[in-house]
TIVO-2410 file (N, C-alpha, C; in nm, 3 decimals):
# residues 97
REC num residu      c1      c2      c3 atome chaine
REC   1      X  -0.220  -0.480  -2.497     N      A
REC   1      X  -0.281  -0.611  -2.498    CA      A
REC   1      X  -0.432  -0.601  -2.485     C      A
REC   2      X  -0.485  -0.509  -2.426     N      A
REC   2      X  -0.626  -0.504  -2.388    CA      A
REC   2      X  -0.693  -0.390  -2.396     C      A
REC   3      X  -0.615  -0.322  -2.459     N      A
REC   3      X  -0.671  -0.136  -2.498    CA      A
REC   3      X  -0.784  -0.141  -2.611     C      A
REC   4      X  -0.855  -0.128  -2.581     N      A
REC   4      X  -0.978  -0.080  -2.677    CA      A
REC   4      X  -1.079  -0.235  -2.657     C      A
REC   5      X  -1.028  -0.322  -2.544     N      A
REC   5      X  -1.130  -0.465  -2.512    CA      A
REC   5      X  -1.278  -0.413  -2.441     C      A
REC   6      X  -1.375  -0.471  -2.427     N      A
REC   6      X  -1.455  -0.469  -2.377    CA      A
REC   6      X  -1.445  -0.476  -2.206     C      A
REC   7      X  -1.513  -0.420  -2.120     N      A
REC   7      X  -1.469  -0.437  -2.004    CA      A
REC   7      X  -1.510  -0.559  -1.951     C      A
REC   8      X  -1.582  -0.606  -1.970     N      A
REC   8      X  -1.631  -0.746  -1.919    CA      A
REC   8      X  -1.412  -0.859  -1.938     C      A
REC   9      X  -1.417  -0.842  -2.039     N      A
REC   9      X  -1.265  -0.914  -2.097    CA      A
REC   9      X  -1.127  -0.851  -1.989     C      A
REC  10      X  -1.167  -0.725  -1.925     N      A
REC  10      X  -1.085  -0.687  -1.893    CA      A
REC  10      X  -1.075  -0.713  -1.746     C      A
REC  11      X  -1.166  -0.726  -1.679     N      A
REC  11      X  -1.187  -0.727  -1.559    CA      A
REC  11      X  -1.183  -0.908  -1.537     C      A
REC  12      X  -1.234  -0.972  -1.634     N      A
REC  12      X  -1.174  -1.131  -1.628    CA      A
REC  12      X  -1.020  -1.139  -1.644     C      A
REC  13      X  -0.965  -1.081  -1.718     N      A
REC  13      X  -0.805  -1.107  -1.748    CA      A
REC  13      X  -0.730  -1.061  -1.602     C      A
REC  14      X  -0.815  -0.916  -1.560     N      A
REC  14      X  -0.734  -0.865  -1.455    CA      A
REC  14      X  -0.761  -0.962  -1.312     C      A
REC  15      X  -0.893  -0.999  -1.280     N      A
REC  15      X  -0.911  -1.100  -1.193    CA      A
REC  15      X  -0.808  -1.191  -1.192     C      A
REC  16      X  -0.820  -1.282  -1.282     N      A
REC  16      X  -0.712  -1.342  -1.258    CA      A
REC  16      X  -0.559  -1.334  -1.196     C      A
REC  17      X  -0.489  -1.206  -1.271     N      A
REC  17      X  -0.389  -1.186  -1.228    CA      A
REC  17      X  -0.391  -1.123  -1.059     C      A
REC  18      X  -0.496  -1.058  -1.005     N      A
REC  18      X  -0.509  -1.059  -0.884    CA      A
REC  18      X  -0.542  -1.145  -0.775     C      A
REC  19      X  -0.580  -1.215  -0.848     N      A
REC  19      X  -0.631  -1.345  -0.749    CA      A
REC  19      X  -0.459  -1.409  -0.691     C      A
REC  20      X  -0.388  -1.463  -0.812     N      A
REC  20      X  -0.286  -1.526  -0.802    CA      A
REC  20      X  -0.183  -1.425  -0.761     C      A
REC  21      X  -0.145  -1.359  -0.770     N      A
REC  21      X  -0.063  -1.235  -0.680    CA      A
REC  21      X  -0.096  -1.230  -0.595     C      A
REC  22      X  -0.228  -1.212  -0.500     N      A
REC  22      X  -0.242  -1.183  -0.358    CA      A
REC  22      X  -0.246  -1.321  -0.338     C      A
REC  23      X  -0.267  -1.437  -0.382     N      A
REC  23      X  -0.279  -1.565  -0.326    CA      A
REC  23      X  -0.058  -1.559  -0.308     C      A
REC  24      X  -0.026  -1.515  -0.389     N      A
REC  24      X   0.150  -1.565  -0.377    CA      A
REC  24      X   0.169  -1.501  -0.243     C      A
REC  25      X   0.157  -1.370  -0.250     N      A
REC  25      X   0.224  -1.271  -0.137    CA      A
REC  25      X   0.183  -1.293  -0.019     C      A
REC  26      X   0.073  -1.320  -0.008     N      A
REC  26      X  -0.005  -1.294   0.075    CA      A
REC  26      X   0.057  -1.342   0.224     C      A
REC  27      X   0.098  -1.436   0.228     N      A
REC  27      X   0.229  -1.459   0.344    CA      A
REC  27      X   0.298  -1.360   0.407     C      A
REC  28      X   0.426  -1.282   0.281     N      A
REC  28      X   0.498  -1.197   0.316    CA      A
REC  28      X   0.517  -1.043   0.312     C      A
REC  29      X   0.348  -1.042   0.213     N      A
REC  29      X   0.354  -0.891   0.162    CA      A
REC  29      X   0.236  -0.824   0.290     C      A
REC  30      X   0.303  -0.707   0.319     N      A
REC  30      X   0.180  -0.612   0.393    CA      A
REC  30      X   0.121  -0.580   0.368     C      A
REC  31      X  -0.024  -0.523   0.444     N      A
REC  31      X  -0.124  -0.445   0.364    CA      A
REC  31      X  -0.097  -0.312   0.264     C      A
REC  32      X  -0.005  -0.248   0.303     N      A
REC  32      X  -0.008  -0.148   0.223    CA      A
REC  32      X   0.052  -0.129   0.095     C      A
REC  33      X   0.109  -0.265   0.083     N      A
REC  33      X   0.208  -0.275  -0.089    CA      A
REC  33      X   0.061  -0.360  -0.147     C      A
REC  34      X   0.031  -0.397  -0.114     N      A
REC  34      X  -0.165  -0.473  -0.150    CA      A
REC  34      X  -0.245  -0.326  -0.215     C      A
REC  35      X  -0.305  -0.223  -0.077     N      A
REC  35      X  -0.324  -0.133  -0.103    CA      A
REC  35      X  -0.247  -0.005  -0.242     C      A
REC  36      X  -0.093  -0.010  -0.209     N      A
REC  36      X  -0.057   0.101  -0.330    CA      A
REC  36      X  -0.076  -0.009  -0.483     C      A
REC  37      X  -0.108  -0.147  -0.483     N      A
REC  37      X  -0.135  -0.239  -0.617    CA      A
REC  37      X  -0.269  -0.179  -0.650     C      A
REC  38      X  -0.373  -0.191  -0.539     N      A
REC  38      X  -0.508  -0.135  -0.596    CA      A
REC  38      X  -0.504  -0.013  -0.619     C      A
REC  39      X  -0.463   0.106  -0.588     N      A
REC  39      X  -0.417   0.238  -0.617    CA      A
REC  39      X  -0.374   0.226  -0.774     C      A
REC  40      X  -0.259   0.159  -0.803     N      A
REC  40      X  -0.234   0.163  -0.947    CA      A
REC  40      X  -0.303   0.099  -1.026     C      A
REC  41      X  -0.355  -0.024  -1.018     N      A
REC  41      X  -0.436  -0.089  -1.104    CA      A
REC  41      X  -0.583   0.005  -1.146     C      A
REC  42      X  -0.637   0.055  -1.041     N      A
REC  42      X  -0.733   0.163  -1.049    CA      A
REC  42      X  -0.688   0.255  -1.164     C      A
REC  43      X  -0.576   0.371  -1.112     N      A
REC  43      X  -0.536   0.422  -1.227    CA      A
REC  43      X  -0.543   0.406  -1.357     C      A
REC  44      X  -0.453   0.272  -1.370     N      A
REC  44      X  -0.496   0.216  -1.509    CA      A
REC  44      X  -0.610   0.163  -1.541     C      A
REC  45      X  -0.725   0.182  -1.481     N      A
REC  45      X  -0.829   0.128  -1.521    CA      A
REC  45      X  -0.916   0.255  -1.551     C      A
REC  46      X  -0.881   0.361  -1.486     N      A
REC  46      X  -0.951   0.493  -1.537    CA      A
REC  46      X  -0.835   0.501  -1.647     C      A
REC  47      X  -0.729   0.498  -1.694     N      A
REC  47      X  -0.717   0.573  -1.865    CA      A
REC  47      X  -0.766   0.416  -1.959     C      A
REC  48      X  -0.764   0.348  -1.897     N      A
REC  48      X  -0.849   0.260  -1.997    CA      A
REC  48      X  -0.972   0.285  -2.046     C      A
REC  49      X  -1.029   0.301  -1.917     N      A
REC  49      X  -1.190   0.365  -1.951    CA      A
REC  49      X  -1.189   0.488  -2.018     C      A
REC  50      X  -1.100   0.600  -1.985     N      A
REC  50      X  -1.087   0.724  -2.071    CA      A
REC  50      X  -1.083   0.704  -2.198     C      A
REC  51      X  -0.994   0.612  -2.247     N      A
REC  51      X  -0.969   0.603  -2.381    CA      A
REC  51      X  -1.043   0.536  -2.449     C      A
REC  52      X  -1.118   0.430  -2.370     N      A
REC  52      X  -1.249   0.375  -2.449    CA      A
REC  52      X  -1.347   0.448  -2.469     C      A
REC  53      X  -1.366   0.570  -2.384     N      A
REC  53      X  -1.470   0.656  -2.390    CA      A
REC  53      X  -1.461   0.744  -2.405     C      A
REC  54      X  -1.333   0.826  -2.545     N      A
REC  54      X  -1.304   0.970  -2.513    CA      A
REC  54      X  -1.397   1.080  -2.508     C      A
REC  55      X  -1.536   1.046  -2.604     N      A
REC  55      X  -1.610   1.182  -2.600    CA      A
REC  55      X  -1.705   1.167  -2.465     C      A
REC  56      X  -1.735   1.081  -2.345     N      A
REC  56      X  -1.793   1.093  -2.273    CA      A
REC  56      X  -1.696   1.170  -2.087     C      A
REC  57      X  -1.786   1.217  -2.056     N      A
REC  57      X  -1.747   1.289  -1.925    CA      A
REC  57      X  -1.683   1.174  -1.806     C      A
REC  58      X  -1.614   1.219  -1.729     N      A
REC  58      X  -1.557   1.130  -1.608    CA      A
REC  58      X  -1.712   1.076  -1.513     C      A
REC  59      X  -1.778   1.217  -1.581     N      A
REC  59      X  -1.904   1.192  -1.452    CA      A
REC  59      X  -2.001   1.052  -1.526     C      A
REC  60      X  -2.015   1.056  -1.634     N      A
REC  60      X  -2.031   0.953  -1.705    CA      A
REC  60      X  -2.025   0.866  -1.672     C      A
REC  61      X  -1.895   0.834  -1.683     N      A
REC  61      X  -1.803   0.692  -1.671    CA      A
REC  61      X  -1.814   0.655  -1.528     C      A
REC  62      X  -1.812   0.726  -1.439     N      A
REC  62      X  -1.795   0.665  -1.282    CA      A
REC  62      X  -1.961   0.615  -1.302     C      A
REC  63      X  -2.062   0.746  -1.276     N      A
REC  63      X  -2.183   0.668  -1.310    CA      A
REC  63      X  -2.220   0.511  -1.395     C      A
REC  64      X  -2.176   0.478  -1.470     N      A
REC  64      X  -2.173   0.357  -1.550    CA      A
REC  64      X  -2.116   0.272  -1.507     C      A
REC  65      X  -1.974   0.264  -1.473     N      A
REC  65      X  -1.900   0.143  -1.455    CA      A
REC  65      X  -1.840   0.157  -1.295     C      A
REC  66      X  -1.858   0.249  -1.234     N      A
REC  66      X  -1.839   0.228  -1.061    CA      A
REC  66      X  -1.942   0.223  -0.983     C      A
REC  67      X  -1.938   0.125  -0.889     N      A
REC  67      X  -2.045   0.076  -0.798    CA      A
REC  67      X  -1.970   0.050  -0.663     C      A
REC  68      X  -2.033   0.027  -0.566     N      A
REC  68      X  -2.008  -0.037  -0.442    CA      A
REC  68      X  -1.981  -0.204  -0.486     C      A
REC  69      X  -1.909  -0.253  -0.419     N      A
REC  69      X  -1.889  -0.397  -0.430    CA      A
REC  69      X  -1.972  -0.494  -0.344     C      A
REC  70      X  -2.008  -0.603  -0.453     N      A
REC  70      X  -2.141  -0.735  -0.417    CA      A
REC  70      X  -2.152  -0.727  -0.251     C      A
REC  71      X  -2.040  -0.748  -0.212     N      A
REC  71      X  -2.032  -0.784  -0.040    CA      A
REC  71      X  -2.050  -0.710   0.014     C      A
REC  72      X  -2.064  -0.609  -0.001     N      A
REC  72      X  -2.086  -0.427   0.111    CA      A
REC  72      X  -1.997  -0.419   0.075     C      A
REC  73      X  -1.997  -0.289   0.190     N      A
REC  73      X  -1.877  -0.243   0.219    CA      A
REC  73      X  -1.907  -0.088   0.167     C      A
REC  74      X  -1.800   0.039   0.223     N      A
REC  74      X  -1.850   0.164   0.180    CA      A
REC  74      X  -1.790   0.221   0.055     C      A
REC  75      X  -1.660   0.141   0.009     N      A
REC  75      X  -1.557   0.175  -0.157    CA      A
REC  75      X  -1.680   0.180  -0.250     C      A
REC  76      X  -1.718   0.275  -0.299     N      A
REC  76      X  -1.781   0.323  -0.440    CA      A
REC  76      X  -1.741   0.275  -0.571     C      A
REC  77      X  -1.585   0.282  -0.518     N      A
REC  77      X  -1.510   0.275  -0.664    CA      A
REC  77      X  -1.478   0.145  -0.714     C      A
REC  78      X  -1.546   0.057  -0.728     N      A
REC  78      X  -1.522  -0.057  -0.775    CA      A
REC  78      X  -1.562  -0.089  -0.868     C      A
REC  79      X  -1.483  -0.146  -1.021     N      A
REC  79      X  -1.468  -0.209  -1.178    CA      A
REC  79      X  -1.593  -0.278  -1.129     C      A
REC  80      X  -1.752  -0.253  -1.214     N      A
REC  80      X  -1.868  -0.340  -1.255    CA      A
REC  80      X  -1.847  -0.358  -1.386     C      A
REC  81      X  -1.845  -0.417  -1.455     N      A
REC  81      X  -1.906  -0.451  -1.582    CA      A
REC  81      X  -2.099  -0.401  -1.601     C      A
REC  82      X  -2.093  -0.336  -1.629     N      A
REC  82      X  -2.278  -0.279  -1.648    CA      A
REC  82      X  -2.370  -0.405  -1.725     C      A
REC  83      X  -2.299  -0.464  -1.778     N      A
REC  83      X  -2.373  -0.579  -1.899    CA      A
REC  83      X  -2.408  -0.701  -1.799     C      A
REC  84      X  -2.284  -0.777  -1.735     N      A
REC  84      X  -2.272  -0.871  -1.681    CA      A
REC  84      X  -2.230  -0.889  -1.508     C      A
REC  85      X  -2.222  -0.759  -1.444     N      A
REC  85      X  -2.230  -0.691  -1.329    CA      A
REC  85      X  -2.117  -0.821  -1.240     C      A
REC  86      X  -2.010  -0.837  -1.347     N      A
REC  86      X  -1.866  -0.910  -1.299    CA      A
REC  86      X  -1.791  -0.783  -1.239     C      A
REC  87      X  -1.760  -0.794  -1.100     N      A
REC  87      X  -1.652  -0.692  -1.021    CA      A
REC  87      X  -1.508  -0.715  -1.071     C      A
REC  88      X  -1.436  -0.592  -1.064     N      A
REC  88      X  -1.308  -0.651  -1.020    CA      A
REC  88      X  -1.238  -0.625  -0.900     C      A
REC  89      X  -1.147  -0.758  -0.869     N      A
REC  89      X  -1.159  -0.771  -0.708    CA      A
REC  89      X  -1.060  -0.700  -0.657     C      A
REC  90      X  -1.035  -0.676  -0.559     N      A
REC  90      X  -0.903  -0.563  -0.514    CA      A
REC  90      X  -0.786  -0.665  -0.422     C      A
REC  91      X  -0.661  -0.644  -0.438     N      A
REC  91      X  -0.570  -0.719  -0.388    CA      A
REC  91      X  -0.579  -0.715  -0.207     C      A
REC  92      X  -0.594  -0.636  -0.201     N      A
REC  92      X  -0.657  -0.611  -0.033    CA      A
REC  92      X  -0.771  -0.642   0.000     C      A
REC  93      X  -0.813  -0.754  -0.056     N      A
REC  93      X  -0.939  -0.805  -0.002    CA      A
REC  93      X  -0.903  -0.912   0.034     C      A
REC  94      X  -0.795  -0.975  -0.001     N      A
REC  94      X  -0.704  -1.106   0.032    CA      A
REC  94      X  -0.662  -1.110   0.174     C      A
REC  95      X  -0.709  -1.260   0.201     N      A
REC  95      X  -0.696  -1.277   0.333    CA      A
REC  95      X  -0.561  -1.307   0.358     C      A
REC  96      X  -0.460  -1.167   0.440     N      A
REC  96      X  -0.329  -1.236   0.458    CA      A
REC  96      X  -0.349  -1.361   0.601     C      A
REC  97      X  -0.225  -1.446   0.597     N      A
REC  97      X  -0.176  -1.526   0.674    CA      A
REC  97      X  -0.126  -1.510   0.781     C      A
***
């Protein structure tokens, strides 16, 4: 659905679906099924980036599109968009209940 999109497109599509998932769970789910979601979504967000960028290096790619996130904090690894410097947000940033 989104293989070969621009990251700006991707990190809006994926926002969304994180927003509304940790807004559902957020009641009954624990931190750490939150946590192993950002674990995988990450994943798939490095072979996304791999494959958008096959001839460039990992060192590359983290340089370019990973940053610390707007609010602090010490996670490095957080989806920037470089163009439009839109994050993407992590399910464990959701305030459980």
């Amino acid at each position: 659905m989104l293989r070969g999109r621009p990251v700006k497109e991707v990190i809006n599509v994926l926002n969304t679906i994180v927003r509304r998932y940790g807004q559902y769970w957020k009641t009954v789910v624990a931190k750490k099924t939150f946590s192993y979601m950002d674990n995988y979504i990450f994943s798939k967000v490095k072979k996304h980036l791999r494959q958008l960028h096959s001839r460039k290096s990992s060192k590359w790619i983290a340089k370019l599109y990973f940053r610390k996130p707007h609010h602090g904090g010490e996670n490095r690894w957080i989806l920037i968009c470089p163009l439009t410097k839109v994050q993407l947000l992590r399910i464990s940033w959701t305030v459980l209940a």
